[in-house]
N, C-alpha and C positions, 0 to 999 in steps of 0.2 A: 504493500500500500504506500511506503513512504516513497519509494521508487518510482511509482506516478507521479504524487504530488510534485517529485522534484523534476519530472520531465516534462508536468504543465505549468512550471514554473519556468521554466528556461525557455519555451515557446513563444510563452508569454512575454520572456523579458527580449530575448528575439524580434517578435512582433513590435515592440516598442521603441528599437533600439532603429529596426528599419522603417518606421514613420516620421520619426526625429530625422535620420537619413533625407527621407524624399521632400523634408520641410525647408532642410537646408539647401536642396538640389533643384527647385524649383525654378524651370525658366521659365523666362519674362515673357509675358503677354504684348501684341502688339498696341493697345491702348496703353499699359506700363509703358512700356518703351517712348512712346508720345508722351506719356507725364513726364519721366524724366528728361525727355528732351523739352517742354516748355518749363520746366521748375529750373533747369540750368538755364537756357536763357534766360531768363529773369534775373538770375546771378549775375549774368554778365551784362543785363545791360544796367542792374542796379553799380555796378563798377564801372562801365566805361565802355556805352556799344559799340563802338569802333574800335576797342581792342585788339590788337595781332594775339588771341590764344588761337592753341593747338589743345583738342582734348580727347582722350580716347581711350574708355571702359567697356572692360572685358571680362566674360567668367574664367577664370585661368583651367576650370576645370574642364569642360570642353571646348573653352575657345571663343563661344557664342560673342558676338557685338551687340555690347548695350546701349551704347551710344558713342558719335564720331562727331567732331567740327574741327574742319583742318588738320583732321589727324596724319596726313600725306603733307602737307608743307613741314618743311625747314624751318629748325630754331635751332638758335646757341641753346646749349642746352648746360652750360655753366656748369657746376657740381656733379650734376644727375647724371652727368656723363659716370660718375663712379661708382655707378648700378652696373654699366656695363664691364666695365676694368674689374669688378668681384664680380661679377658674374663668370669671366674668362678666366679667371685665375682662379678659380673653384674649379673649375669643368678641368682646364688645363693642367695646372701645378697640383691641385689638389687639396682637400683640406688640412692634411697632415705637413703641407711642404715649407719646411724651415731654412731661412738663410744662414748658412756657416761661414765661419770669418777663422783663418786658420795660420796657425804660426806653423812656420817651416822650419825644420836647419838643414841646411846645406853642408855642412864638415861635420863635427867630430866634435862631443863634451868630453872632456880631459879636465875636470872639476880643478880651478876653478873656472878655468878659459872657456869656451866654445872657438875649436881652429878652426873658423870659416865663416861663411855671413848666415845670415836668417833672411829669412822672407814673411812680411806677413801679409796673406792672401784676402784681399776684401770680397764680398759676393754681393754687396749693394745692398746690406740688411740697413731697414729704415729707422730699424729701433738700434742699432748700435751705440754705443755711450762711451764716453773718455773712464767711465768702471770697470765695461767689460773690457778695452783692452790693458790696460791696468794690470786684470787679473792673469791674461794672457804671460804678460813679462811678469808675474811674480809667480806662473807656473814654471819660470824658465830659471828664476830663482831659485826656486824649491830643488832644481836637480843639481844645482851647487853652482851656478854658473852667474861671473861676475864680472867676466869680461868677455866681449864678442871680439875675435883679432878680425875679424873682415867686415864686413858693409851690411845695413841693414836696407832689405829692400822692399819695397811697397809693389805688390801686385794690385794692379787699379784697371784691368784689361776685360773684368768680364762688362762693362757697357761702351757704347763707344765713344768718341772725344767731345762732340756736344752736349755741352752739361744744361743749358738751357733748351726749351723745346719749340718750337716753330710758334710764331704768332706770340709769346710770352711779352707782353710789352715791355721797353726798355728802363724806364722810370719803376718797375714794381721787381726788378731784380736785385734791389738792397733789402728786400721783404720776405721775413722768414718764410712766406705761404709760398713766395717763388724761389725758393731752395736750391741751389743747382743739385741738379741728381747722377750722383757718378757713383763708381761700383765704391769710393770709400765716402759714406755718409756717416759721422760721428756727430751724437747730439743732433741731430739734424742738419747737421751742416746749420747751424744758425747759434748766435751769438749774442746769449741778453744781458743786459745791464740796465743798472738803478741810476737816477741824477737825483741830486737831494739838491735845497735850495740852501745857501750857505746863509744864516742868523741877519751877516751885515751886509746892507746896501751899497750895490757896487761891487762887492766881491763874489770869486769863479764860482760858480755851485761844482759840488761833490761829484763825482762818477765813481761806480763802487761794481764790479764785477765780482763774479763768484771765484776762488780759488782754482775752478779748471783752467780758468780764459786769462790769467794774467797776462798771459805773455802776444794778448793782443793789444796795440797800440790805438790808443784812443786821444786824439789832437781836441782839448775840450774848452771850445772858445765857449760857453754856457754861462752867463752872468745872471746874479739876485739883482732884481731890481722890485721899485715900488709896487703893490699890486696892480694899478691905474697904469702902468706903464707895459704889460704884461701883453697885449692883446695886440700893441704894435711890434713885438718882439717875438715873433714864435719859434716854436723848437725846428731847427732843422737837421737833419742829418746824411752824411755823406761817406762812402765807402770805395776806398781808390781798389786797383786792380792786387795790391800786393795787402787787403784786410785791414787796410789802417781807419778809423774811423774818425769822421773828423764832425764834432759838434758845436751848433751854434746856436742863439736864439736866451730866452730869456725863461726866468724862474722867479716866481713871487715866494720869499720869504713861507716857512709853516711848515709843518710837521709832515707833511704829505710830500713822497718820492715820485717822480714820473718813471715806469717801467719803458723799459724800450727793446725792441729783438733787431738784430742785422744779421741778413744772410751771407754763408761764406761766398767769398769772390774766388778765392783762389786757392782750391782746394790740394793742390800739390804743398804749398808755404803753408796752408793750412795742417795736414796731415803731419808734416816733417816736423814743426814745431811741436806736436801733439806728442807724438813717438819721443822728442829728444824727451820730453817733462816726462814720459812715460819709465822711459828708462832711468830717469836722476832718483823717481820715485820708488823705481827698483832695484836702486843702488849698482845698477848695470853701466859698468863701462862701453863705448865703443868705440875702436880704435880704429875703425873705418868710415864712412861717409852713409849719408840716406841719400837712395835714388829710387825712382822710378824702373820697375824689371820683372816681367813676366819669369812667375814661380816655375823652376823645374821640376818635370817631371821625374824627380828620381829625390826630389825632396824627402824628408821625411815628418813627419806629424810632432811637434812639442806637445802642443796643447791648441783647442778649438771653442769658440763659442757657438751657438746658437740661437737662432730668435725663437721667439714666441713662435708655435703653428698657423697658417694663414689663418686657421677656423677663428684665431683672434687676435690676426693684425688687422682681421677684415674691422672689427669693432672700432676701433680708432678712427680708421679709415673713413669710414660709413656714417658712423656717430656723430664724430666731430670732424668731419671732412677733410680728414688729412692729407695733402696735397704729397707730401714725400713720399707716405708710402703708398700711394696711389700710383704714384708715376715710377715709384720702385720697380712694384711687380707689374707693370707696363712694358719697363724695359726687360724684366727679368724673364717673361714671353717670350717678347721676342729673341732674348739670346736662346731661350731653351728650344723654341720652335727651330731656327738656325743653326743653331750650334756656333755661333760664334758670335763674338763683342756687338747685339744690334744696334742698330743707328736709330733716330725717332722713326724715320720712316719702315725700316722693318719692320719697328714693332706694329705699329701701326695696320700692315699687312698681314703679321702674323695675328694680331687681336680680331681682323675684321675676318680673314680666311677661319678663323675658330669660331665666327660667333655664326658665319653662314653654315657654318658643320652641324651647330648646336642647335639653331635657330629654324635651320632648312628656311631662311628667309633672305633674299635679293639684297645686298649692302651696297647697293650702287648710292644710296641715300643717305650712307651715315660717314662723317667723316668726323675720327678720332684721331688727331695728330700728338696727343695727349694722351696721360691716366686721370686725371686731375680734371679737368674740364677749365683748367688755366686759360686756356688760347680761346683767342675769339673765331680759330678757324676753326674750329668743332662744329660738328653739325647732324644734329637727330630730326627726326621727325618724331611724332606722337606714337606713332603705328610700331617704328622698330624698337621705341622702349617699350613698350607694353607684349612686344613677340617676346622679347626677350627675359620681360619679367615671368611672362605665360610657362616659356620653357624653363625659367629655376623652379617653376610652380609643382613642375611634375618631375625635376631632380630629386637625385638622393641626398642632392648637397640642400635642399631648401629650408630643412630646420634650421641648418648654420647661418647660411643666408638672411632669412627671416630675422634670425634673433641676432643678428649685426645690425640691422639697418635700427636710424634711429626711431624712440615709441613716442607718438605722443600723452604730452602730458609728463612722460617721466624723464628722457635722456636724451643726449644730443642735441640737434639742429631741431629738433619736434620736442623738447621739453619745458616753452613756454607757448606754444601749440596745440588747441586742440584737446586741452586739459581738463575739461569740465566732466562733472562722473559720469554723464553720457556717450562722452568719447575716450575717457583715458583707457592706454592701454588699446586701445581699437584699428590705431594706424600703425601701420610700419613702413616707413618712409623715406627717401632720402628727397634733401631739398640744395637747391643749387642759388643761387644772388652772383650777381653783377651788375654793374650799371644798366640801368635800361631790362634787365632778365631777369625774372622769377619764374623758376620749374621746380615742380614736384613730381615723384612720381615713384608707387609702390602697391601694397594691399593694405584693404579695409576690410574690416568685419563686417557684416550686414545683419538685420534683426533677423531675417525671413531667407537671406541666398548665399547664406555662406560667406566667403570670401570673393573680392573683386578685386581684378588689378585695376589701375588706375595711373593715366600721366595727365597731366595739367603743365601746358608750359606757355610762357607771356615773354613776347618779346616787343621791346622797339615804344618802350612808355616815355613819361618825361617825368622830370618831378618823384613823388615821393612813391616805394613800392606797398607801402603799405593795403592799398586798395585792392592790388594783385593780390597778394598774400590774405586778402580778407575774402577776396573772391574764391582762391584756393581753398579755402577753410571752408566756406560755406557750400562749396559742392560735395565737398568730401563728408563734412557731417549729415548732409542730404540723401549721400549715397549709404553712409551707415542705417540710416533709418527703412532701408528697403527693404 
């Protein structure tokens, strides 16, 4: 008897479990479909009827079209371009794939010497830190070794010599977000420090860097003046080819510091400086020279670091739109696709040939010169982000995916977003800005269909984005409600 009960138990919860199913799997009607397409316009023309959007909602789970406007036109698509860049670098490298950064030797430990030079090998890890190589030379330490008699060399070979990438404007390359990206990024390649305003009027205010960066030279014309006088005096700052920074402009007196980041210029004098402090800190003599020299193959292993697994470089990335290591594993494609040091354009090639593999979608439409959505020569349409969100939808990599991009209400780019208790938690999104650009574009929850992808992108406004950005909100909390 109890052997029934539990077999019309389990039918029953069966039955239930597939009702919930067909609740959430409901497609749209064609009167629905007509609602949603007059409730979005309405959005858009309560922002701005003459708008340049692109919009384009989809069930990711069979594909179906819930609604299109302009989803076939061209937009910069700023940021959102790094839905595509983690999406290729999921499929491609994988979620487990870690950048390794590796000390070589080339001779012979004979404690306390090392006879011959070292090498150490960069792979273009975005997270790399002035700690973890640090720790590298106090692995070299530990084997007794206190003097290197030959050359320490810097392999810097797996990307290729253009460290900036096409379209990157000139003026915005002293800015930590445009990074140069070469196979050796430490700290980011970028370079902060504090200005404090000094007590007495007329005198230099303070510049104060952290203990790593000493040894960058900072020219700091910065004066305390009245408060009143503040506003015709502004901070300026400037970065010659060899890192030197040179500061100007004015500081009103008070307990408040101005923060500031500069990006490396010269990542070779960068590196070499790095490495001398590295080894004084590891009481490592070298009795040789730093240069530039692809590692030989016949090297052997000291010691290695490793970054973080993609499944959560992608977070940073996605979250907080990390431009570095966006255009990392950009390049890091294309050398892998290649097999050798790729150029921007490679990668480019290799990103767009993976994502038509992935995608089974025409990319004569989408131009990634970029991982970052830096350049203004990027170019999406509505239609290829949402194919390409469609296909993470039905990958094995999409819970990673999913749960990188940022939530609103709680994290990233979407956590002063979309926050109200009817939507927190309900988007997963990545959102891109630039002058003139607001795009978004990811999935929503829906009360009654499940999950929908969704791109929303605005180009070519004037004046403030706010309105965009209020228009994007108010579609997407729209499309929750269906």
């Amino acid at each position: 008897m109890l052997m029934k009960k539990t077999r019309v138990i389990c039918v029953l919860l069966l039955g239930f479990t597939f009702s919930i199913a067909n609740a959430t799997n409901k497609t749209f009607t064609s009167n629905q479909k007509k609602a949603i397409a007059s409730k979005i316009k309405f959005y858009i023309n309560k922002a701005n009827p003459s708008i340049n959007v692109g919009i384009e909602v989809r069930n990711p789970k069979d594909g179906a079209i819930i609604f299109q406007r302009n989803s076939k036109r061209i937009y910069t698509p700023a940021s959102t371009l790094k839905v595509l860049t983690g999406i290729t670098a999921l499929d491609f490298l994988g979620a487990k794939y870690r950048f390794t950064t590796k000390l070589l030797n080339n001779g012979k430990i004979k404690s306390p010497n090392l006879e011959g030079s070292v090498t150490i090998q960069f792979s273009g890890d975005p997270t790399l830190t002035i700690k973890n190589i640090n720790a590298l030379f106090a692995s070299l330490h530990k084997k007794g070794v206190t003097t290197i008699t030959g050359n320490l060399y810097v392999d810097n070979t797996a990307f290729g010599d253009i460290n900036s990438g096409p379209g990157w404007m000139w003026d915005e390359l002293r800015f930590c977000y445009a990074a140069p990206i070469n196979a050796v990024i430490v700290n980011h390649n970028c370079m902060p420090f504090q200005i404090y305003p000094n007590k007495k009027i007329g005198s230099p205010a303070r510049v104060s860097m952290g203990s790593s960066y000493h040894f960058f030279d900072i020219d700091n014309k910065v004066k305390t003046v009245k408060s009143s006088q503040q506003s015709s005096c502004p901070l300026e700052m400037k970065i010659d080819d060899r890192n030197k920074i040179t500061m100007s402009g004015c500081l009103a007196p008070g307990k408040y510091h101005t923060s500031l980041e500069a990006a490396v210029t010269n990542v070779d004098n960068y590196i070499i400086d790095l490495l001398k402090e590295s080894l004084v800190k590891n009481n490592i003599k070298l009795k040789g020279h730093i240069a530039m020299r692809k590692a030989s193959k016949k090297a052997q292993l000291i010691a290695s670091h490793q970054s973080k697994p993609l499944s959560e470089l992608l977070k940073p990335m996605l979250k907080d739109s990390d431009n570095v290591i966006a255009n990392s594993l950009y390049k890091k494609i294309g050398q892998r696709y290649y097999h050798h040091p790729a150029t921007w354009s490679e990668s480019q090639k290799a990103e767009l040939a993976l994502l038509k593999k992935y995608t089974q979608m025409p990319v004569s439409n989408v131009t990634a010169v970029d991982g970052a959505g830096l350049s203004r020569y990027n170019q999406l349409t509505p239609n290829a982000v949402i194919k390409t969100l469609v296909a993470m939808y039905r990958s094995k990599n999409y819970t990673t995916f999913y749960n990188a991009l940022p939530i609103s209400g709680i994290d990233g780019t979407l956590r002063n977003r979309m926050g109200s208790k009817s939507m927190i938690r309900k988007v997963h999104a990545k959102t891109g800005s630039m002058t003139a650009v607001k795009t978004i574009a990811g999935y929503v929850k829906t009360a009654h269909h499940g999950t929908l992808a969704f791109a929303i992108l605005v180009n070519g406004y004037s004046g403030s984005s706010y309105p965009y950005r209020q228009l994007q909100d108010n579609i997407i909390t729209y499309l929750s409600t269906l």
